[in-house]
VOPAGU-2260 file (C-alpha; in pm, 1 decimal, decimal comma):
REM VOPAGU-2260
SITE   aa  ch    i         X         Y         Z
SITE  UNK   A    0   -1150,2   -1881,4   -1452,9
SITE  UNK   A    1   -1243,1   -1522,3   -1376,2
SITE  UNK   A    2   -1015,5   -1348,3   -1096,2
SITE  UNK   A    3   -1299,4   -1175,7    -842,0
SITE  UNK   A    4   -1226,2    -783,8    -826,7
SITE  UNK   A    5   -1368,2    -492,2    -623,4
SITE  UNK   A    6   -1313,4    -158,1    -760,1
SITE  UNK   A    7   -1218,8     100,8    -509,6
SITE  UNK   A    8   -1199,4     402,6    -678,0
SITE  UNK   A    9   -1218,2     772,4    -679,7
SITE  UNK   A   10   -1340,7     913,1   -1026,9
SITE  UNK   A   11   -1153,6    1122,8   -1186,5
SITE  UNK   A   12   -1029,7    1086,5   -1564,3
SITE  UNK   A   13    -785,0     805,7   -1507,6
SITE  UNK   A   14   -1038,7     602,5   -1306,0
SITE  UNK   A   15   -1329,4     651,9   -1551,9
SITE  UNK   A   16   -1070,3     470,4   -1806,8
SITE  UNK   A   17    -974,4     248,0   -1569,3
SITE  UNK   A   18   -1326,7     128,0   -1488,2
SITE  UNK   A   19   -1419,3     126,0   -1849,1
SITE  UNK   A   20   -1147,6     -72,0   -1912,7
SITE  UNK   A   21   -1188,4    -333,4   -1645,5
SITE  UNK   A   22   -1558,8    -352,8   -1811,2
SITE  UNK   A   23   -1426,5    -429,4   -2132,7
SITE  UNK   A   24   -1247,2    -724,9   -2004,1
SITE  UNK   A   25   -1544,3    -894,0   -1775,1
SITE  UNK   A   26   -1498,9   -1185,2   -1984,6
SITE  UNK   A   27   -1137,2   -1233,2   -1761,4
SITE  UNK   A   28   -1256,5   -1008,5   -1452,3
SITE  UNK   A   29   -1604,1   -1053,8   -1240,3
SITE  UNK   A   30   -1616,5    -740,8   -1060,1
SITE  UNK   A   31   -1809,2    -826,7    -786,8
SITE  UNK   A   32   -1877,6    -448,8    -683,9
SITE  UNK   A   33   -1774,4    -111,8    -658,5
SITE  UNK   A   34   -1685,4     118,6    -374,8
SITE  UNK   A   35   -1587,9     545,3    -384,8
SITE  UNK   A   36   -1373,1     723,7    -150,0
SITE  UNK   A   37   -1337,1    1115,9    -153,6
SITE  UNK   A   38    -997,2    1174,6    -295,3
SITE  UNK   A   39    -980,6    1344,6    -642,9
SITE  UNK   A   40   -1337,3    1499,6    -561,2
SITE  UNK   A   41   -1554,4    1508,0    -296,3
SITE  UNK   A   42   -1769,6    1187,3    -229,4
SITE  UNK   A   43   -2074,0    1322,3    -369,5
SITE  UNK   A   44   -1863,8    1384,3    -685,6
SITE  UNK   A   45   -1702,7    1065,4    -699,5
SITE  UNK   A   46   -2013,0     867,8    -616,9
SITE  UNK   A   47   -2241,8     992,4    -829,4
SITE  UNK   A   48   -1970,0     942,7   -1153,7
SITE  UNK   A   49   -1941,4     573,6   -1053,8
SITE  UNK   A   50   -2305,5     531,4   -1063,0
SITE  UNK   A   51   -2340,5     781,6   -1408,3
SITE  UNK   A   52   -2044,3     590,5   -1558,7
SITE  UNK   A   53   -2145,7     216,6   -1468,5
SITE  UNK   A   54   -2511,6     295,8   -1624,2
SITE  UNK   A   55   -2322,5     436,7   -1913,7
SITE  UNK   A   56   -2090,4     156,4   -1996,6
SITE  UNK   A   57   -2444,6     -21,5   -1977,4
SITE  UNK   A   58   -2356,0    -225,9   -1652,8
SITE  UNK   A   59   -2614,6     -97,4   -1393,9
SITE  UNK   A   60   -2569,3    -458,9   -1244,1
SITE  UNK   A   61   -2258,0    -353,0   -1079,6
SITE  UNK   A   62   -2322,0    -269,4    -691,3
SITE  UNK   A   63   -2227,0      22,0    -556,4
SITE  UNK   A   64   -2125,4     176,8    -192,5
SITE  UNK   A   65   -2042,3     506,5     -89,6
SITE  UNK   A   66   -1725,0     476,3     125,9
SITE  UNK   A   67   -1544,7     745,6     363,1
SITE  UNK   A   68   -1596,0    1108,0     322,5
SITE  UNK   A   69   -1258,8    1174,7     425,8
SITE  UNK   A   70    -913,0    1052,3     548,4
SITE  UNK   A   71    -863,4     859,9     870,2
SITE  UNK   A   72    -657,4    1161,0    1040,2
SITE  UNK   A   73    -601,9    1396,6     785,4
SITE  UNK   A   74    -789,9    1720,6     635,6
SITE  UNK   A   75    -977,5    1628,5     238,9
SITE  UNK   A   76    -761,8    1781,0      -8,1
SITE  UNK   A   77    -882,1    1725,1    -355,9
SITE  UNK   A   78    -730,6    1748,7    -715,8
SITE  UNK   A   79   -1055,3    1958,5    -918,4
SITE  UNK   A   80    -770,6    2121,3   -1082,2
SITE  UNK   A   81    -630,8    1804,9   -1259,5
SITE  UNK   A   82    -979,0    1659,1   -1314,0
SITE  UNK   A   83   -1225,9    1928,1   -1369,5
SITE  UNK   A   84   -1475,5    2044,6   -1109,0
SITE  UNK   A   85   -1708,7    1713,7   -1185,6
SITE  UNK   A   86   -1375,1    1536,9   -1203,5
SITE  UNK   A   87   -1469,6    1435,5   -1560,7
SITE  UNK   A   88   -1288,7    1712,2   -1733,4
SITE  UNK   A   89   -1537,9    1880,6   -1979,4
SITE  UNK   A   90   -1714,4    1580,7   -1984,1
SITE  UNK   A   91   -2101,1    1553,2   -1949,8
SITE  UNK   A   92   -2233,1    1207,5   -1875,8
SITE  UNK   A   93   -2575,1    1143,5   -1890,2
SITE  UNK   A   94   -2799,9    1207,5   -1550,6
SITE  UNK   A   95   -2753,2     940,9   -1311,8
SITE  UNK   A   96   -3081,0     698,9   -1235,8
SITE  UNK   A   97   -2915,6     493,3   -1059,9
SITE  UNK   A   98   -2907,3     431,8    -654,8
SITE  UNK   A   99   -2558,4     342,6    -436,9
SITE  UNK   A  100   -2638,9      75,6    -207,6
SITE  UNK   A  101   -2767,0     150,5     183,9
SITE  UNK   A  102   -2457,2     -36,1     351,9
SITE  UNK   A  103   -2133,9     148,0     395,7
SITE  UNK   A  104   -1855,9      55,5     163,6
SITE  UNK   A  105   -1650,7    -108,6     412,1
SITE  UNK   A  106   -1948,2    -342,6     502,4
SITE  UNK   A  107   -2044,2    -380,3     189,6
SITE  UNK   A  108   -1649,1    -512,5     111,4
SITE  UNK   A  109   -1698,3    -753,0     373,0
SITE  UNK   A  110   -1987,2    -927,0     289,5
SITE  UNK   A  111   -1906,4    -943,9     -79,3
SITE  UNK   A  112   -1553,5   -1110,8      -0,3
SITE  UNK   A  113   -1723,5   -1347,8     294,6
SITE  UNK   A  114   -2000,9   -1418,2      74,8
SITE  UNK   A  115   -1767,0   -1477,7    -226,0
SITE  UNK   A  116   -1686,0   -1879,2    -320,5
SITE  UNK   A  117   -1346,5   -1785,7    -427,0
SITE  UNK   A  118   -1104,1   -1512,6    -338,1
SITE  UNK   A  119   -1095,0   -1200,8    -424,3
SITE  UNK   A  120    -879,8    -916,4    -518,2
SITE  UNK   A  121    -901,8    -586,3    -405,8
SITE  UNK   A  122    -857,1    -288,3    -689,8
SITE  UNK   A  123    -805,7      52,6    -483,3
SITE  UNK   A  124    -716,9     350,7    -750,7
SITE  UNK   A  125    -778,3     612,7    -532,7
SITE  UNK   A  126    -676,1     669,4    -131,3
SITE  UNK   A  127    -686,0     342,7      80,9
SITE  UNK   A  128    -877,1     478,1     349,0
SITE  UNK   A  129   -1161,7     252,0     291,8
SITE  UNK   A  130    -905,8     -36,9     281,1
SITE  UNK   A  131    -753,5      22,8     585,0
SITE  UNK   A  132   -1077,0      38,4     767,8
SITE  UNK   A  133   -1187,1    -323,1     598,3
SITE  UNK   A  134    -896,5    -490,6     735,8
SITE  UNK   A  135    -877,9    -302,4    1059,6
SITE  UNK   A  136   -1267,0    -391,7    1121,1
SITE  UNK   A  137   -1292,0    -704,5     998,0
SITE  UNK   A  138    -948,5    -864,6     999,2
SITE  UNK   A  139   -1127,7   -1228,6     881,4
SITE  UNK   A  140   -1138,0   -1073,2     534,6
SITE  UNK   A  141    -777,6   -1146,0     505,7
SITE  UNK   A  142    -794,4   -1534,5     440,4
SITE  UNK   A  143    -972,2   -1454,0     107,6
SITE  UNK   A  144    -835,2   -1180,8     -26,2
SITE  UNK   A  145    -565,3   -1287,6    -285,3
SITE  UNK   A  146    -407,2   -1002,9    -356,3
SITE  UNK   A  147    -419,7    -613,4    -330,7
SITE  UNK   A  148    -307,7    -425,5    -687,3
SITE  UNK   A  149    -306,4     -67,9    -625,8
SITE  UNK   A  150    -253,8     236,3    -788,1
SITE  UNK   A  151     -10,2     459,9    -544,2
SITE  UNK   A  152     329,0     554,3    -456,1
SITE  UNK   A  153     701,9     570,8    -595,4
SITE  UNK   A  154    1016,0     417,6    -577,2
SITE  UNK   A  155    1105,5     788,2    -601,3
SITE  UNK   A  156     965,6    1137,1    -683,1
SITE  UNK   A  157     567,2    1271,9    -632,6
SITE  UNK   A  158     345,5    1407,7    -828,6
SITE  UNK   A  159     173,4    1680,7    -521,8
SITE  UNK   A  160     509,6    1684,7    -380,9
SITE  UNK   A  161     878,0    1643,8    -492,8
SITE  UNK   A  162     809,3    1278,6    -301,9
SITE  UNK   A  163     475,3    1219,6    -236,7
SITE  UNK   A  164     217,2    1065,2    -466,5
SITE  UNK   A  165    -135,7    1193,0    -469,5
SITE  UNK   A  166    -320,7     872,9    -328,8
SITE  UNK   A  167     -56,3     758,4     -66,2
SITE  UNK   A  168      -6,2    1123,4       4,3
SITE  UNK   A  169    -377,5    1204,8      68,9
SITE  UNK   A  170    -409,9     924,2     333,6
SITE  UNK   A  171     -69,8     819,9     478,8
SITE  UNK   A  172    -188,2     636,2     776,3
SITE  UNK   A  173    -466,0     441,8     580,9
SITE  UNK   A  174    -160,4     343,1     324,8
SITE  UNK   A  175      69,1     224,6     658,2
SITE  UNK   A  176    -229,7      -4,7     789,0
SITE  UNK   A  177    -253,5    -164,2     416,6
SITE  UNK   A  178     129,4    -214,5     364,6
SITE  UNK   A  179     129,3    -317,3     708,2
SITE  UNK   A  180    -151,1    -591,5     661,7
SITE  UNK   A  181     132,4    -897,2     569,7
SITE  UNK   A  182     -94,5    -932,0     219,1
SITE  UNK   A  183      13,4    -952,5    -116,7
SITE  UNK   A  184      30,1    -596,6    -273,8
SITE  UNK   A  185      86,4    -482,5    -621,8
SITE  UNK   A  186     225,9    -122,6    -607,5
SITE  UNK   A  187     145,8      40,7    -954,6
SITE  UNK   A  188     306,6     342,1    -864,0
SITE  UNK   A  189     435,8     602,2   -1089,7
SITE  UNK   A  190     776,1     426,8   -1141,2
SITE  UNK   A  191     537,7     300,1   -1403,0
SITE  UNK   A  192     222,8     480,9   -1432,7
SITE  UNK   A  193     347,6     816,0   -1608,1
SITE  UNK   A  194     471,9     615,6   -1895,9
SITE  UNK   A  195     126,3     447,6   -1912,4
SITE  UNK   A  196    -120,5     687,5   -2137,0
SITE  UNK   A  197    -221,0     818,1   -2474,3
SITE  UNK   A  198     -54,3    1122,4   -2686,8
SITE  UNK   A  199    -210,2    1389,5   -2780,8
SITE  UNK   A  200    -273,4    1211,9   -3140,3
SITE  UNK   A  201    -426,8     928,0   -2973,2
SITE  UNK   A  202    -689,7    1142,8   -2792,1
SITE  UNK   A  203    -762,8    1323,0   -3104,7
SITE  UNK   A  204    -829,7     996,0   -3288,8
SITE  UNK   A  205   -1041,9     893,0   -3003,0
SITE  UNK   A  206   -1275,2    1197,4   -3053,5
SITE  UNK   A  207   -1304,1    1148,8   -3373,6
SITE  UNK   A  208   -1439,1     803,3   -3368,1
SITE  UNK   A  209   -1782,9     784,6   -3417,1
SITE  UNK   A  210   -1853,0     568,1   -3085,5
SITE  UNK   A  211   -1965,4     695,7   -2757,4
SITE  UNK   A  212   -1696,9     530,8   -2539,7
SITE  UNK   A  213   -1451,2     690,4   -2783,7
SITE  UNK   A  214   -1560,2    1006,0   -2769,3
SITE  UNK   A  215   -1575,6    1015,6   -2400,9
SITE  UNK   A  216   -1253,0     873,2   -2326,2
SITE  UNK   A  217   -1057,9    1175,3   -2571,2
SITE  UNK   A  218   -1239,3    1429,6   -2427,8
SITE  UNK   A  219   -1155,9    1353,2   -2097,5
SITE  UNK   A  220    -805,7    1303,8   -2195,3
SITE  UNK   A  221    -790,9    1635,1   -2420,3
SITE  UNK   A  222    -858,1    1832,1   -2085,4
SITE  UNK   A  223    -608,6    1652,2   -1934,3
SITE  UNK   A  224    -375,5    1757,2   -2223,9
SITE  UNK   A  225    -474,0    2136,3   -2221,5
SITE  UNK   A  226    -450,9    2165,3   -1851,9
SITE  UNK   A  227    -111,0    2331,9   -1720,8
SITE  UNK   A  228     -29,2    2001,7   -1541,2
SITE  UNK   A  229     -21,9    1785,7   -1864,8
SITE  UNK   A  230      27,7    2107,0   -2109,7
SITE  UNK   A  231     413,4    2050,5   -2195,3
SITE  UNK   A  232     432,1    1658,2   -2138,0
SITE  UNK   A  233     420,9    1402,5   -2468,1
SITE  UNK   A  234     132,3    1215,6   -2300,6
SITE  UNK   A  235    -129,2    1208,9   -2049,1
SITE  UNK   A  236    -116,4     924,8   -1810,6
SITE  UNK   A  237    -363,3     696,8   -1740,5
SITE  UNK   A  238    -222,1     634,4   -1406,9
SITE  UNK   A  239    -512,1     348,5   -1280,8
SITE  UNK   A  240    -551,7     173,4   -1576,6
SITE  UNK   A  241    -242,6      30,8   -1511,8
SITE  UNK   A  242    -408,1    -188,5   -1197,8
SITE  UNK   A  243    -647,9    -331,1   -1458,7
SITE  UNK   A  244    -380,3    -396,9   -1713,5
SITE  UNK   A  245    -105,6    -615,3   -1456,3
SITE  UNK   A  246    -420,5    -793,2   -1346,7
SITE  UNK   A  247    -534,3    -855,9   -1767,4
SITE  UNK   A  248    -145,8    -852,6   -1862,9
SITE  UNK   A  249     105,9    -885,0   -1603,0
SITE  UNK   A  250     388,0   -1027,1   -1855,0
SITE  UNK   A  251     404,0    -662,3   -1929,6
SITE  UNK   A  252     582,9    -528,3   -1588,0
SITE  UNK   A  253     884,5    -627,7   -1413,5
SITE  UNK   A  254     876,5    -578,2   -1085,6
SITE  UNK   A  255    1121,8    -606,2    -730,4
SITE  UNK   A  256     997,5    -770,0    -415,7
SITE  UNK   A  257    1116,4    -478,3    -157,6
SITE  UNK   A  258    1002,9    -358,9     218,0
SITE  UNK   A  259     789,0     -52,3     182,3
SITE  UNK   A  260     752,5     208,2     454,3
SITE  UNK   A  261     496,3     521,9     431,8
SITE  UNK   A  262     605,0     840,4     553,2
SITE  UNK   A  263     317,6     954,5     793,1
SITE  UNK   A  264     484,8    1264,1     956,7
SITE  UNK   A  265     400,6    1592,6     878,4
SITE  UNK   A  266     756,8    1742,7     755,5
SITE  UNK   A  267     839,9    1786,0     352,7
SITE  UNK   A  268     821,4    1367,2     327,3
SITE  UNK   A  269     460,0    1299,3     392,1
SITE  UNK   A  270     319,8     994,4     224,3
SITE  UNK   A  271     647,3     917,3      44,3
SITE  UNK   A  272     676,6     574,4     -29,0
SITE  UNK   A  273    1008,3     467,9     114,2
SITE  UNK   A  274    1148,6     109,0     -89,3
SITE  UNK   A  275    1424,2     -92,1      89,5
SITE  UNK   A  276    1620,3    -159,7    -226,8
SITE  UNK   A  277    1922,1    -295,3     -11,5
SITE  UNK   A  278    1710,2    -599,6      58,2
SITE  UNK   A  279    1501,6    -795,5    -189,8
SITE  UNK   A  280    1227,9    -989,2     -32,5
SITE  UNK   A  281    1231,4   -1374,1    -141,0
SITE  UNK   A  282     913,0   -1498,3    -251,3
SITE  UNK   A  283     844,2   -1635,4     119,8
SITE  UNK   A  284     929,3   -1318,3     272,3
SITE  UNK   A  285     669,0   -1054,0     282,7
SITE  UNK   A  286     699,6    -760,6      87,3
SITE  UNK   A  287     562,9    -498,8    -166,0
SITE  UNK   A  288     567,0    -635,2    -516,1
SITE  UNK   A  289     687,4    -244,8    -687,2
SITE  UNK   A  290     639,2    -234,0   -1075,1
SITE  UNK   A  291     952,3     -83,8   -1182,8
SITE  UNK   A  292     934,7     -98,2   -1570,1
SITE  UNK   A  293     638,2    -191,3   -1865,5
SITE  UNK   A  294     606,6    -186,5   -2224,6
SITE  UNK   A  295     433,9      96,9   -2339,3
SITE  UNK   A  296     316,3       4,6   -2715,3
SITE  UNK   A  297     163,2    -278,9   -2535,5
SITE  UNK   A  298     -18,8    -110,0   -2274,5
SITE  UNK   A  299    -114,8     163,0   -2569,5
SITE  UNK   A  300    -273,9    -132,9   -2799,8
SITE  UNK   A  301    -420,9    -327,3   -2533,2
SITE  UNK   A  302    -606,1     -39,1   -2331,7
SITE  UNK   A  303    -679,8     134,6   -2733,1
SITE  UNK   A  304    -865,3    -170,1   -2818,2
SITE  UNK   A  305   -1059,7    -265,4   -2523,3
SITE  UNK   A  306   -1227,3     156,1   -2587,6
SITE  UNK   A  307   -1318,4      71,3   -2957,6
SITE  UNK   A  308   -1420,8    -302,8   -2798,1
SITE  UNK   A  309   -1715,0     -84,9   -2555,9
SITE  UNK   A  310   -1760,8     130,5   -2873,9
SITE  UNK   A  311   -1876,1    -224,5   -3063,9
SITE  UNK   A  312   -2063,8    -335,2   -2746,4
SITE  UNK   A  313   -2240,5     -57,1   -2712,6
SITE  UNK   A  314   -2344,7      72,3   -3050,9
């Protein structure tokens, strides 16, 4: 059976792979729908590459909802200087025909779970603001949503600050209401996630396939690797395709069942995700399911073959 996903997403380079990865497994995921939040760009950005990237990919069936335009207390900060202005690095998709839908994301989420025979998981890979509005709105969603994999956080270290991580970081008090919300929750955080990517070899090979999907995906990933962030490092991660692959491939993670706190002050510490490693959680206690360690080659082959897979589906 197909496990039920909604994209939440913010795109950026690592969700564009992310996205066109999930697509390239729909035969194991039905993704039900797709909702932005302003986090690595501006909403207008990150909207219009969902809608330019689903048409792309050739899957103009997917809904779409624009979601919040900015944090729930917090000022918009942005990352154009990881992503590129468009958030797409040097890369041009083709002009977007394609129309979000009228409702608000977080309605939108609502009726597509309530509406949905079966449950569903959610897939945030950017800031959880628009998740922590869902469940603070409409609480009844809880009953069938089976679990929450998200890209965010670290068992220690940042990547905008020496311990904060970009999404959790960017929204604190959104992340407190979902970790909070007593649900099952996947943290993909970078514990994980900067292992998780391509050398610089692997993008060139990608550019010089002769399919589309290729070409985009090593482009994108070249500017990653020429940027000063990336510049020095052996690969560029692919920090959200890691929610897609636990979901495909979870035998590939190990993982500790742990309390999770989020930093929400305003000193040195905000948005650090702070794990309770004292205290494992059984599997009747609640808790924060943190993905600790994965096997690289594995993620490599599986996410390098699901690319050339689009590049075969879409000659």
């Amino acid at each position: 059976m197909k496990r039920n996903i909604i994209l939440d997403c913010d795109p950026g380079i690592d969700d564009a792979i992310a996205i066109t990865f999930a697509i390239a497994n729909d035969d194991k995921l039905n993704i039900l729908g797709m909702t932005t939040v302003a986090g690595n760009l501006s909403s207008d950005v990150v909207t219009n590459n969902a809608l330019a990237l689903t048409e792309f990919l050739g899957r103009e069936d997917i809904p779409i909802a624009r979601g919040a335009r900015q944090p729930l207390l917090r000022v918009l900060s942005t990352a154009g200087d990881i992503h590129g202005k468009k958030g797409l690095g040097t890369y041009e998709l083709p002009a977007n025909k394609r129309a979000e839908e009228k409702e608000h994301a977080v309605v939108f989420m609502r009726n597509l779970i309530m509406n949905c025979e079966e449950k569903v998981t959610l897939v945030p890979t950017g800031p959880l603001t628009n998740i922590a509005l869902l469940l603070h709105m409409y609480p009844e969603v809880k009953e069938k949503i089976d679990l929450i994999c998200l890209m965010g956080g670290a068992s220690k270290g940042g990547n905008v600050t020496k311990t904060g991580e970009f999404n959790i970081w960017a929204d604190p008090e959104a992340a407190s209401i979902v970790y909070k919300s007593g649900l099952p929750i996947v943290m993909c955080g970078l514990d994980v996630t900067v292992q998780c990517g391509f050398s610089r070899e692997q993008a060139a090979y990608l550019q010089s396939r002769e399919g589309r999907i290729s070409k985009m995906c090593g482009e994108m990933l070249m500017f990653y690797l020429n940027s000063p962030h990336y510049i020095d490092k052996p690969i560029a991660s692919i920090h959200d395709a890691s929610t897609i692959m636990y979901l495909l491939h979870p035998e590939l993670y190990k993982s500790v069942r742990i309390d999770v706190e989020i930093d929400c002050s305003e000193n040195l510490n905000r948005g650090m995700t702070v794990c309770d490693f004292e205290h494992e959680c059984t599997k009747d206690e609640a808790g924060i399911d943190v993905l600790m360690e994965v096997d690289t080659k594995l993620f490599e082959r599986y996410l390098m073959e699901s690319i050339e897979e689009m590049d075969n589906r879409l000659v």
